[in-house]
C-alpha positions in Angstrom: 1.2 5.4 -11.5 3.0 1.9 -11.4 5.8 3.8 -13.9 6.5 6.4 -10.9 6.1 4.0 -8.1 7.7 0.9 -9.5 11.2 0.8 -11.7 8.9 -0.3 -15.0 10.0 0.3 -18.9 7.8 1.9 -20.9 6.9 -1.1 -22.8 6.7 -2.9 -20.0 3.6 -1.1 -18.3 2.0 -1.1 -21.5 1.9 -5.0 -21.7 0.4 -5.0 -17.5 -2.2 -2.3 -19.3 -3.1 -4.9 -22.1 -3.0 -7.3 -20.1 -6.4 -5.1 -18.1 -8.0 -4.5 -21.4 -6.3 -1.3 -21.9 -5.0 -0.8 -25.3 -2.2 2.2 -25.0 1.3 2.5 -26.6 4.8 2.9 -24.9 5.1 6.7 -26.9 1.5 7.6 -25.0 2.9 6.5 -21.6 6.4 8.4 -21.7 4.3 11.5 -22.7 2.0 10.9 -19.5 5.3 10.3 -17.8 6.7 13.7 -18.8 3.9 15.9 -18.4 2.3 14.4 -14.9 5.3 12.4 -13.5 7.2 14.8 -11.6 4.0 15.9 -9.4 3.6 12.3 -8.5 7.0 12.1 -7.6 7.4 15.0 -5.4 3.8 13.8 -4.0 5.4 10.6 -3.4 9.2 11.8 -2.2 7.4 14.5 0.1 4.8 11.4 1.8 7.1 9.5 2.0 9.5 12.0 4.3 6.7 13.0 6.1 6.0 9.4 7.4 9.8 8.8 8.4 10.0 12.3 10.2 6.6 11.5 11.9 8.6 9.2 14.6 10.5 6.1 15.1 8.4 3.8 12.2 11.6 3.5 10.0 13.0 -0.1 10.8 15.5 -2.5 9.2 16.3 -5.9 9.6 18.6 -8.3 8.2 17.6 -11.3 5.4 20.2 -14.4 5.3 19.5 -16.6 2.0 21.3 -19.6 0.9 22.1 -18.8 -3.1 23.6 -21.5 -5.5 26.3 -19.3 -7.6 27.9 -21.9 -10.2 27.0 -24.8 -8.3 28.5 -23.6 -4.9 26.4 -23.0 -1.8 26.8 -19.0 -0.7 25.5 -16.4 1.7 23.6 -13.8 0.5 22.8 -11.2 3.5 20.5 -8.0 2.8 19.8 -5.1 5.0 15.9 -4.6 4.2 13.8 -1.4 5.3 9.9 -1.8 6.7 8.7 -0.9 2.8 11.1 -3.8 1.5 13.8 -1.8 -0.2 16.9 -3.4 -0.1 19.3 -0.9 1.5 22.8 -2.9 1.4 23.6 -6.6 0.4 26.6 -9.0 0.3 27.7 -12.2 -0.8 29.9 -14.6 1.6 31.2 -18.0 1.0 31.3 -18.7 4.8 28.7 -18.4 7.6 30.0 -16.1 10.8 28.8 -19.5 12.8 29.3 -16.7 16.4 26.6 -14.6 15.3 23.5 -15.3 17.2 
């Protein structure tokens, strides 16, 4: 499931399943990724529809965080959704000091 939900490698979800005693290989998770993936994805796609048709629950806001980019102070905005996808983001080397 964290394949589906989460942008993981292979590899990398078998390492978090060693990590929880589970000893499985990369090969055994793409084939569990090709045979029951898409009807977890659909599941997931179609739920997750569902809850932004249901009514006005979809929000956004906006993230301002300082970022050092070769030693030089910047302004890194993001446009965020309620489940913490990041929907747009840019880089400024000046603030807009007459927003509020």
């Amino acid at each position: 499931m964290m394949y589906v939900r989460f942008p993981l490698s292979l590899r990398y979800v078998e390492d978090l399943l060693h990590e929880r005693g589970i000893e499985i290989s990369h090969e055994s998770v793409r084939f569990w990724w090709n045979r029951f993936g898409p009807m977890f994805a659909s599941e997931i796609r179609a739920r997750r529809v569902e809850r932004l048709r249901s009514g006005p629950q979809w929000r956004w806001h906006l993230d301002e965080v300082f970022v050092k980019i070769n030693g030089e102070r910047h302004y890194l905005w993001r446009a965020v959704d309620h489940e913490g996808e990041v929907l747009e983001s840019f880089v400024t080397k000046t603030r807009d000091k007459k927003a509020p």
